[in-house]
C-alpha positions as CSV (number, residue, x, y, z in Angstrom):
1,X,49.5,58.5,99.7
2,X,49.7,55.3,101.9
3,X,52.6,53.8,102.4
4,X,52.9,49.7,101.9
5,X,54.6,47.9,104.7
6,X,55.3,44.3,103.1
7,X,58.7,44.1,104.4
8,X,60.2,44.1,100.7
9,X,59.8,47.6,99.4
10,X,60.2,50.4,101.7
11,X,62.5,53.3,100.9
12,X,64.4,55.8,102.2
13,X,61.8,58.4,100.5
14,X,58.8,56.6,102.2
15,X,59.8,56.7,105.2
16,X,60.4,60.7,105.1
17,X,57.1,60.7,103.9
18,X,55.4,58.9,106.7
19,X,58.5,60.4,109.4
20,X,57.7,64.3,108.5
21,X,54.5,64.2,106.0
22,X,52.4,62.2,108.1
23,X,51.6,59.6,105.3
24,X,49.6,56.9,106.9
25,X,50.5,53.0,106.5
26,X,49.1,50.0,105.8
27,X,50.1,46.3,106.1
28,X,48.9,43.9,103.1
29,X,47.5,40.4,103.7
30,X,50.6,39.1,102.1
31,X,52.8,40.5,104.9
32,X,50.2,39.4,107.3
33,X,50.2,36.4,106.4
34,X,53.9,35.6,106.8
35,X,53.4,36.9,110.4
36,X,50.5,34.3,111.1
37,X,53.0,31.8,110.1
38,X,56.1,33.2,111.3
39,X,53.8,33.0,114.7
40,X,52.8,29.8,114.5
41,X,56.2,28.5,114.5
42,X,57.2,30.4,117.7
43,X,53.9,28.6,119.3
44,X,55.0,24.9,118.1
45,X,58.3,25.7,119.3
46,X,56.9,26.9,123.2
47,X,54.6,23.9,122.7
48,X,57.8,21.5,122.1
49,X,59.7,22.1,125.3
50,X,63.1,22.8,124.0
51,X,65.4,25.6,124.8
52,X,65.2,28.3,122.5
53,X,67.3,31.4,123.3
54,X,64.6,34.3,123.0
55,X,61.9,32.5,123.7
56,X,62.5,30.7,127.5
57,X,65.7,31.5,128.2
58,X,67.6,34.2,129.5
59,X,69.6,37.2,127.3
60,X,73.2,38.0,126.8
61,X,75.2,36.2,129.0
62,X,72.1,34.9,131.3
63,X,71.3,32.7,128.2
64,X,71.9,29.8,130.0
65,X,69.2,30.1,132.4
66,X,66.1,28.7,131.5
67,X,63.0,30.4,131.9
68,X,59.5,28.3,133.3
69,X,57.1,28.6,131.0
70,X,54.6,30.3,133.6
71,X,57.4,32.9,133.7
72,X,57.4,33.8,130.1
73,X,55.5,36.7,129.9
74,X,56.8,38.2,132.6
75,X,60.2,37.2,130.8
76,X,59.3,40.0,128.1
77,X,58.3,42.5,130.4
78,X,60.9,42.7,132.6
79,X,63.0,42.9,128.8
80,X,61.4,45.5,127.9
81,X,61.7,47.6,131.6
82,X,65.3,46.8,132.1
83,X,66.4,47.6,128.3
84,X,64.6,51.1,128.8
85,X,68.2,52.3,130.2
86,X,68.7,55.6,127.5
87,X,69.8,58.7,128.5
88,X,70.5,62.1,126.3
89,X,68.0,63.9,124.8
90,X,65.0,63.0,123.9
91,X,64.4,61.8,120.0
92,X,62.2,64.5,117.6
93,X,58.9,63.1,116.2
94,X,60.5,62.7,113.0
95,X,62.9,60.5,114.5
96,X,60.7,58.1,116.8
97,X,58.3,57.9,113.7
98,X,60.9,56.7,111.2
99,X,61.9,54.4,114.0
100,X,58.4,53.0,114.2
101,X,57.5,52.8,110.7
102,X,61.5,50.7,110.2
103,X,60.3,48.5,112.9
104,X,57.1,47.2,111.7
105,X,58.3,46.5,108.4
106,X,61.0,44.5,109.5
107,X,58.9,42.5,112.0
108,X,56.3,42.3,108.8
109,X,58.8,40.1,107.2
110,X,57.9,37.3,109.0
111,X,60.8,36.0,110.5
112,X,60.1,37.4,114.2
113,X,57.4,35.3,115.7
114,X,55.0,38.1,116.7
115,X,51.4,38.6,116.7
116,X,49.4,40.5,114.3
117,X,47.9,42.7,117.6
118,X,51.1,43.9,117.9
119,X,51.5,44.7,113.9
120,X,48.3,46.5,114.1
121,X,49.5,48.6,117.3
122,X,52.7,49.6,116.0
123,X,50.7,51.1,112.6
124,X,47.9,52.4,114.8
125,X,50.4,54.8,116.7
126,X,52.0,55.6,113.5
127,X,48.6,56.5,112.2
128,X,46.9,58.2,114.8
129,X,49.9,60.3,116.1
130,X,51.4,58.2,119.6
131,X,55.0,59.1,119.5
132,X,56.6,57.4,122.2
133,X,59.4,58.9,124.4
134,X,62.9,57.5,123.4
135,X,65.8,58.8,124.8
136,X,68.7,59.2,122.1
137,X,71.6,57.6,123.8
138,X,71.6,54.3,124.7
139,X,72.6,52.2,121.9
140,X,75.5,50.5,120.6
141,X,73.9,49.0,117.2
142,X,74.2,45.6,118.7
143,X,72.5,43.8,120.0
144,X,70.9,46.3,117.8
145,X,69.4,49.5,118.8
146,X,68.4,48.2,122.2
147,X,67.5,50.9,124.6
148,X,66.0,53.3,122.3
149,X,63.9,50.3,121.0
150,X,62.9,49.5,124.5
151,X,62.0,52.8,125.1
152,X,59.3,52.7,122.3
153,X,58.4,48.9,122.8
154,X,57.0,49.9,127.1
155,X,54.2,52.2,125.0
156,X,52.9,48.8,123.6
157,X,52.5,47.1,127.0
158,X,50.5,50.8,128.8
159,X,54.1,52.0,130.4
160,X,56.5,54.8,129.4
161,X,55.5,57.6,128.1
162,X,53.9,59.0,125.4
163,X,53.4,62.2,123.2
164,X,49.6,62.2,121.7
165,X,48.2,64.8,119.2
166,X,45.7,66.8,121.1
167,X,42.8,65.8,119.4
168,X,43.3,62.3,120.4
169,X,42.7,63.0,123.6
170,X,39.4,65.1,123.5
171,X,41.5,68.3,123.5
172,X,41.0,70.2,119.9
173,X,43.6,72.8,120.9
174,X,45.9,70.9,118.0
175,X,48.6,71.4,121.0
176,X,50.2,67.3,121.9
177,X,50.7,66.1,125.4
178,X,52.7,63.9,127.3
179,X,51.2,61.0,129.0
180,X,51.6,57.6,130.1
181,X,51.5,54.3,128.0
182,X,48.6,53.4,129.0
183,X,46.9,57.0,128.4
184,X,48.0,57.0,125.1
185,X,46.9,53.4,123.6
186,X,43.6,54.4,125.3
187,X,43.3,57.9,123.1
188,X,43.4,55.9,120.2
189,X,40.8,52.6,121.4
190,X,44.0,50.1,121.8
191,X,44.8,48.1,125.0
192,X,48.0,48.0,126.8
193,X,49.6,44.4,125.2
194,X,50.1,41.0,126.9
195,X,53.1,39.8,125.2
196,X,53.6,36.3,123.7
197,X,56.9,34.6,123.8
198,X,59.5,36.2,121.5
199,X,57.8,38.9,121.0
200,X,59.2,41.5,123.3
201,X,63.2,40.6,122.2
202,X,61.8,41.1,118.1
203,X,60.2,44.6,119.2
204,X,64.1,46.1,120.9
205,X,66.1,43.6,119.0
206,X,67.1,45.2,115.4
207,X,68.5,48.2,114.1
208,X,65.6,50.6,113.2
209,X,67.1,53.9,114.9
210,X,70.0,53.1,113.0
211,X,68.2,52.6,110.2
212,X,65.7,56.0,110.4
213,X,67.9,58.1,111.0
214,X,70.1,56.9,108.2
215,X,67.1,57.1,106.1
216,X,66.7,61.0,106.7
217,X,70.5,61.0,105.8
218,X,70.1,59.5,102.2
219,X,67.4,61.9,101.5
220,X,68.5,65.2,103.2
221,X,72.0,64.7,102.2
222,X,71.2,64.1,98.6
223,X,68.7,67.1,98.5
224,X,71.9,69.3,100.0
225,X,74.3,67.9,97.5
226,X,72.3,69.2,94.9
227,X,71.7,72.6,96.4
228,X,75.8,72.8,97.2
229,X,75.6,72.5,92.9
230,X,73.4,75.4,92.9
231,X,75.2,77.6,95.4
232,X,78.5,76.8,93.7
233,X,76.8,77.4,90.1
234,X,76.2,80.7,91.6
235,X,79.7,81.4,92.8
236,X,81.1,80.2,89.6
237,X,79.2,83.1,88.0
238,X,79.2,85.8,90.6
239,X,83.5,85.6,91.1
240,X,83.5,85.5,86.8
241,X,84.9,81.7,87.0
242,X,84.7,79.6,84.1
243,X,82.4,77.0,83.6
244,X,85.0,74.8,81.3
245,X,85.7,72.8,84.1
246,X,82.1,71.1,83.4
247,X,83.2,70.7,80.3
248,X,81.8,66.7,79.2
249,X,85.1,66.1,77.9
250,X,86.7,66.5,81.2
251,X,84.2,64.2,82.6
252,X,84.5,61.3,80.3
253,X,87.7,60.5,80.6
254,X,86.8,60.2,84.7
255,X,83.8,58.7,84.6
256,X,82.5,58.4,87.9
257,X,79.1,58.4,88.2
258,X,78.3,61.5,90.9
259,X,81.0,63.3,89.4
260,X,79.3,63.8,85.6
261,X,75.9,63.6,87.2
262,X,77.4,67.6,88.9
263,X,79.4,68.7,86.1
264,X,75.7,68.2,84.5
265,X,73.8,69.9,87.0
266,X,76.6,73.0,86.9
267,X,76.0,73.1,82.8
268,X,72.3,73.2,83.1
269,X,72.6,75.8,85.6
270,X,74.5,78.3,84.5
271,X,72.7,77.7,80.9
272,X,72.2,80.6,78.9
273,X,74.6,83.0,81.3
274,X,75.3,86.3,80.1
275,X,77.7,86.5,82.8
276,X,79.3,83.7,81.9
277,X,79.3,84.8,77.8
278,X,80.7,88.2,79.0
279,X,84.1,87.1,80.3
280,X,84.3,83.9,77.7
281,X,87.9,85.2,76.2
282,X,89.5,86.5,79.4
283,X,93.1,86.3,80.2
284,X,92.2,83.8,83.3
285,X,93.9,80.8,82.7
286,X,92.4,78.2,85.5
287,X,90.5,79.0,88.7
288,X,90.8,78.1,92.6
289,X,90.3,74.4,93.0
290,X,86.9,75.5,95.6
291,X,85.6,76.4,91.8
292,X,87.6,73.8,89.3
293,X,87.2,71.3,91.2
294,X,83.2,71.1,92.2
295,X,82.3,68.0,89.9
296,X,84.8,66.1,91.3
297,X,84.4,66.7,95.1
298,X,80.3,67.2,94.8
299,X,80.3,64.2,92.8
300,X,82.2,61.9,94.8
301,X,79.7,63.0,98.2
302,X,76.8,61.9,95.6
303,X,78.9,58.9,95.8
304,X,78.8,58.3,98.9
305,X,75.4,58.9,99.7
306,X,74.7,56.6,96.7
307,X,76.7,53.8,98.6
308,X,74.5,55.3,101.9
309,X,71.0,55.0,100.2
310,X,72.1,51.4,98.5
311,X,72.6,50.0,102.3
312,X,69.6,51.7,103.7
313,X,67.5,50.0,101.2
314,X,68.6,46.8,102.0
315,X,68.1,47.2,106.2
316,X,64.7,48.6,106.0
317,X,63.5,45.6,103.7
318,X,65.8,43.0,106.2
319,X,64.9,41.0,109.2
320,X,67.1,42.6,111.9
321,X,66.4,40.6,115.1
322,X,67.5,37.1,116.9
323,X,66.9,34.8,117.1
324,X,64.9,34.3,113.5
325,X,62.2,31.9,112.8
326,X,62.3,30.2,109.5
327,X,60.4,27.2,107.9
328,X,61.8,24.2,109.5
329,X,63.0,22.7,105.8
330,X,64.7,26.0,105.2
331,X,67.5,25.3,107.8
332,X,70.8,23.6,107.2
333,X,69.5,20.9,110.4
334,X,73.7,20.0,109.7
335,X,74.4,23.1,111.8
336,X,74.8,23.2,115.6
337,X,73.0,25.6,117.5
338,X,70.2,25.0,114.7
339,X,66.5,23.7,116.6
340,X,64.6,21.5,114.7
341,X,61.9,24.1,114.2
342,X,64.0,26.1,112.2
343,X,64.9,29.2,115.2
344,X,68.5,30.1,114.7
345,X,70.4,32.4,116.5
346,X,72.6,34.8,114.7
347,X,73.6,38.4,114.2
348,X,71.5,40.3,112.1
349,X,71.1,43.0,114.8
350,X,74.6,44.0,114.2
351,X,74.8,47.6,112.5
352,X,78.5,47.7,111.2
353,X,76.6,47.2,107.7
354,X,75.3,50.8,107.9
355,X,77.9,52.1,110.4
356,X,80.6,51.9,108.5
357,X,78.7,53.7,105.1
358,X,77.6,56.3,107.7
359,X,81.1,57.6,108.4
360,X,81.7,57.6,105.0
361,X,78.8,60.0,104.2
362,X,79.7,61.9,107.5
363,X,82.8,62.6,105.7
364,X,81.7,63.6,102.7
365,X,79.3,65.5,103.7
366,X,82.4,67.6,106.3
367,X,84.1,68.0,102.6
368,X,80.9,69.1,100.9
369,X,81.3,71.9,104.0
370,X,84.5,72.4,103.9
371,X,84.6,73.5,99.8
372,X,81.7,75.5,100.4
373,X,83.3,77.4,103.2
374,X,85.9,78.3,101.0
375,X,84.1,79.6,98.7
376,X,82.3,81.7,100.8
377,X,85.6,83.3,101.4
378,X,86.3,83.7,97.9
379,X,83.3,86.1,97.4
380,X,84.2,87.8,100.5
381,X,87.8,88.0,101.2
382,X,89.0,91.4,99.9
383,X,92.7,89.4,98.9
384,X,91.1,86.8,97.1
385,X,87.6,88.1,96.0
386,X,87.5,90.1,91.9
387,X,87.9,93.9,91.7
388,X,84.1,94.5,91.4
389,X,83.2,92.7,94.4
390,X,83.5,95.3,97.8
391,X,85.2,93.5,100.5
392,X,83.2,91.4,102.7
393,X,79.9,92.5,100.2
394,X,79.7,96.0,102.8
395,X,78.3,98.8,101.1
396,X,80.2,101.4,103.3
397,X,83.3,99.0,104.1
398,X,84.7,99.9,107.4
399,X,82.0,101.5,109.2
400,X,79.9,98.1,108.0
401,X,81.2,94.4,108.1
402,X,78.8,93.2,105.7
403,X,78.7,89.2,105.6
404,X,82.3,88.9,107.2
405,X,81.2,87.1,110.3
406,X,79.0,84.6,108.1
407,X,82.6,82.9,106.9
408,X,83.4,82.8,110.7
409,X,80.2,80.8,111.4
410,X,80.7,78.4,108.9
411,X,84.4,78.4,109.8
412,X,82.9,77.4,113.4
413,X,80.3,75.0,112.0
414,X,83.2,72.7,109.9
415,X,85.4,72.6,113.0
416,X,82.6,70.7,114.8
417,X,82.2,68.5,112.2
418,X,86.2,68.0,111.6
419,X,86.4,67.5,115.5
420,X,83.7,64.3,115.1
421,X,85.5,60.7,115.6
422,X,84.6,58.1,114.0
423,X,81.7,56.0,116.6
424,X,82.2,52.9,114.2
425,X,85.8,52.0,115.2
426,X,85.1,52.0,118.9
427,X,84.3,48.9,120.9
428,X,83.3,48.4,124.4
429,X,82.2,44.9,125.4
430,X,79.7,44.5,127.4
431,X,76.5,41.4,128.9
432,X,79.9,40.2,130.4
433,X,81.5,39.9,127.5
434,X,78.6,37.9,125.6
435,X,78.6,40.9,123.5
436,X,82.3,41.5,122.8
437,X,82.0,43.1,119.1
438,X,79.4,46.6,119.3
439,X,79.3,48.7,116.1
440,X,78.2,52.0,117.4
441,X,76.0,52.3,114.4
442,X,73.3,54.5,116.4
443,X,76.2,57.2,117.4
444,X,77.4,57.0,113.7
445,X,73.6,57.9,112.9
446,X,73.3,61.3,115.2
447,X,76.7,62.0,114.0
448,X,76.1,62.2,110.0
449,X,72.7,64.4,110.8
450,X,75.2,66.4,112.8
451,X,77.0,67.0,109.6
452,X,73.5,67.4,107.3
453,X,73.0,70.0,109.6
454,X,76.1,72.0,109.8
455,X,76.6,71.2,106.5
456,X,73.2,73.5,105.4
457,X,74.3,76.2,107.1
458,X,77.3,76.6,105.4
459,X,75.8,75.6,102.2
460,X,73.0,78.4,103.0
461,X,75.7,81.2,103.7
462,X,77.5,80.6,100.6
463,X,73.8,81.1,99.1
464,X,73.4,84.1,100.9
465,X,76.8,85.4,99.8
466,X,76.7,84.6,96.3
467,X,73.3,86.2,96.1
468,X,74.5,89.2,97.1
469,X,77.4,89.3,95.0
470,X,75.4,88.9,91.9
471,X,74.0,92.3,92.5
472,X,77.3,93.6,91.0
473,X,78.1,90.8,88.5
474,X,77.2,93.7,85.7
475,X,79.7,96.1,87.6
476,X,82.7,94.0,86.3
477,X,82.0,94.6,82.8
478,X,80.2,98.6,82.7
479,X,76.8,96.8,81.6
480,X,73.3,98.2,82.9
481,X,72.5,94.3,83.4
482,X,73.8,90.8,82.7
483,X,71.5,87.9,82.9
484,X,72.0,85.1,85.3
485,X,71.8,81.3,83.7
486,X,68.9,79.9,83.8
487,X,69.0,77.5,86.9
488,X,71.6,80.1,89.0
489,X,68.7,82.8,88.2
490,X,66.2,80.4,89.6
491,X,67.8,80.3,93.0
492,X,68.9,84.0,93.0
493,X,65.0,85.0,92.7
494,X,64.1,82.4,95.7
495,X,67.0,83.5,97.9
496,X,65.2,87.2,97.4
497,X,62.3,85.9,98.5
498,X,63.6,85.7,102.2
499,X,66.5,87.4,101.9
500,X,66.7,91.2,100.8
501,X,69.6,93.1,99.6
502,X,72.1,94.3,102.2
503,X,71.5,98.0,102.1
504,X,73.4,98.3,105.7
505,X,74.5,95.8,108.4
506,X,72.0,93.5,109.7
507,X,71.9,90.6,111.9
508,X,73.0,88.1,109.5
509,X,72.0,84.8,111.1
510,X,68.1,86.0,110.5
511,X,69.8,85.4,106.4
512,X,71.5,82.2,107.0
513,X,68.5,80.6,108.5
514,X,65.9,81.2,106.5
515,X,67.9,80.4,103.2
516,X,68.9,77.1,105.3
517,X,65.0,76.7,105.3
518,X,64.5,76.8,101.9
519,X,67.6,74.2,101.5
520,X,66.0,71.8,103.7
521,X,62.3,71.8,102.7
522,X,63.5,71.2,98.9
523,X,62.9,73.9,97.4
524,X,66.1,74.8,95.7
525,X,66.1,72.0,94.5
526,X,62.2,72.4,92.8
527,X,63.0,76.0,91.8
528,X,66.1,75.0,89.7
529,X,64.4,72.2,88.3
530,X,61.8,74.2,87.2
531,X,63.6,76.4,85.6
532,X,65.8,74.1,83.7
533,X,62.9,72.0,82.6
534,X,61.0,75.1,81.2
535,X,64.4,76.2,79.4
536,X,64.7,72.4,77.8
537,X,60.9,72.8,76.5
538,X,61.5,76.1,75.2
């Protein structure tokens, strides 16, 4: 399905779509028409003669030099060439395309000043697959995400570089390949931009790395949270836990939202368990907290990435850059530094908005790893682990290791993520101290995927584990067989699908990964959906 850039309605989801799925876009006239405007004021404003920061003067602490209007242009060029300072590696193609797709909705808005040409280039790269090179590093989140920005914005103008699908360029291989700006527009019938006052400050000024990356954040982070509640559904089961501690009683006397919202999920789950029935009356009086305790800590990382999504929505449906250009009878004409033609410089650019709700997800999402991992050493931990289970899930314990190493991995994988600083608290001024306040927002960004990454590992292996140890759920009780609940037999049957029973040692990462696979392309979470909607219409 297209995708509606109008500057008001983007989300989190849509961009994923359009990022990964390759779901085209499309501006509507409303949103064009705002930038006809929007453009028009910029023009009267040139026309007028007066200073106007962004438009014929200098930037950061050079704003006091005023720019001759035959020097304008070349004003934006040289913006966009001495802004192009990233370093790191290079961004994926997911992560350049959320970038462009954030972008043009903001400038769509209409408070920018640009030109519908360079609208309809920004969606004709999304569409026809021109992925700019962007370096990853580069950024402090204000002013904005400038380097990475400028990066993508020299495309626009035929310099930089570019990655084009290989049918764009007369090659049907379906392989890409990396060539100039100016290659790239031509591969898809666009010429290299001549750029118009303003408009090479509102294509690097604004936080749209910030903001993409977030956006992958909200949705991968929220799909993991939900498969944590199927791996832990599964563990609950497989090390004969009870499933009291879901109880809705418990719950309602608590009532935050993410927390009910996983006792839920772990109720629906494990549905119908003849595991669970089978050890109903035993002696065991209250579990681990890893297994007590999973509504509560799952619920409050659904929390968080509910307070993540909630600000992500708002900056991809904000005007980001500066100065902005409003309708002169908008502006409070009362205010100093306010033009008569309603520009205003101000800070919109600045990411601490999402920074700060990034570190917050970042950290729930190190806790979602860190009760995983423990659980993962409850199923294999021959001091902690129930009688039926064989230590470390080895069929010939001693001459095999079975999963051991897998709890060293994730033991690995949550150091990493407990050894990650917070970027947001850091400053470092810089323009000459124009720009004495930075948010880091960018480096906050690359370090909650860091931790949606790590995170599914972990999440995968205690999949992996738990699978394996329901193969001798039935041991504990004599039984030929004991049924799984419904959702928890859901993801046992997927995680067979790439995963088969450990017979003997294997490599074990081949496991991890590919379960890790099925984490990340949703399909835990559609399998156990499934299931638990076919159960209700039973």
């Amino acid at each position: 399905m297209t995708v509606e850039l109008d500057g008001e309605s983007l989300t989190p989801d849509a961009v994923v779509a359009v990022a990964r799925d390759d779901a085209p876009v499309s501006v509507p006239e409303s949103a064009r028409e705002r930038v006809r405007e929007s453009r028009e004021r910029v023009a009267d404003v040139v026309d007028g003669g007066e200073a106007v920061y962004g438009l014929n003067t200098g930037f950061g602490q050079l704003v006091d030099e005023r720019i001759p209007t035959d020097e304008i242009e070349q004003l934006q060029v040289n913006l966009l060439r001495s802004h192009a300072a990233g370093a790191g590696r290079e961004l994926a193609r997911e992560e350049v395309r959320a970038m462009l797709v954030a972008r043009i909705n903001a400038l769509v808005k209409g408070y920018s000043g640009v030109r519908e040409d360079v609208i309809d280039t920004l969606v004709a790269m999304c569409n026809e697959g021109v992925r700019p090179v962007v370096k990853s590093r580069g950024s402090l989140g204000a002013s904005g995400d400038l380097a990475p920005l400028a990066h993508m914005a020299l495309v626009l103008i035929g310099e930089g570089e570019a990655i084009v699908e290989g049918d764009k360029t007369g090659d049907d291989s379906g392989t890409t390949h990396r060539v100039s700006g100016e290659e790239a527009l031509a591969a898809i019938d666009r010429e290299p931009l001549s750029l118009a006052p303003k408009e090479g400050l509102a294509l690097i000024n604004g936080t749209q790395l910030t903001t993409g990356l977030a956006a992958f954040v909200v949705v991968d982070g929220e799909r993991l949270a939900r498969g944590a509640d199927a791996a832990g559904a599964l563990t609950i089961e497989t090390t004969l836990a009870t499933t009291a501690t879901a109880d809705p009683a418990i719950h309602d006397v608590r009532p935050h939202a993410g927390q009910r919202e996983s006792a839920e999920r772990i109720r629906r789950l494990t549905a119908e368990s003849e595991v669970v029935e089978a050890h109903r009356n035993c002696d065991r009086v209250q579990d681990a907290y890893s297994l007590r305790c999973l509504p509560q800590v799952h619920g409050a990382v659904l929390d968080a990435l509910a307070h993540l999504r909630e600000g992500v929505e708002i900056e991809l449906n904000s005007a980001t850059d500066n100065p902005l250009v409003f309708p002169a009878e908008r502006v409070d004409d009362r205010a100093s530094g306010t033009d008569r033609a309603g520009v205003i410089s101000g800070g919109n650019f600045h990411g601490t908005p999402l920074a700060l709700r990034l570190e917050y997800a970042r950290l729930a999402l190190t806790d979602l790893a860190a009760i995983s991992e423990r659980r993962i050493d409850r199923i294999l931990n021959p001091n902690l682990q129930e009688p039926h289970l064989p230590p470390f899930l080895a069929r010939d314990g001693g001459v095999e290791s079975g999963y051991m190493i897998a709890q060293y991995t994730a033991a690995a994988l949550l150091n990493e993520l407990r050894s990650i600083g917070p970027a947001s608290t850091d400053n470092t001024p810089v323009s000459g101290g124009q720009e004495d306040h930075v948010s880091m927002s960018a480096q906050s960004a690359l370090h909650a995927r860091t931790a949606i990454d790590n995170a599914t590992q972990i999440v995968a292996a205690e999949l992996v584990c738990a699978t394996e140890a329901a193969e001798y759920a039935a041991d504990a009780f004599a039984a030929d067989d004991l049924e799984l609940g419904v959702g928890t037999e859901a993801v046992r049957s997927l995680v067979r699908t790439v995963v088969a029973p450990l017979e003997t040692d294997r490599p074990v990462h081949t496991d991890v990964e590919a379960v890790a696979t099925l984490l990340a392309d949703g399909l835990v979470d559609t399998a156990t959906d499934r299931a638990i909607d076919d159960a209700g219409s039973d």
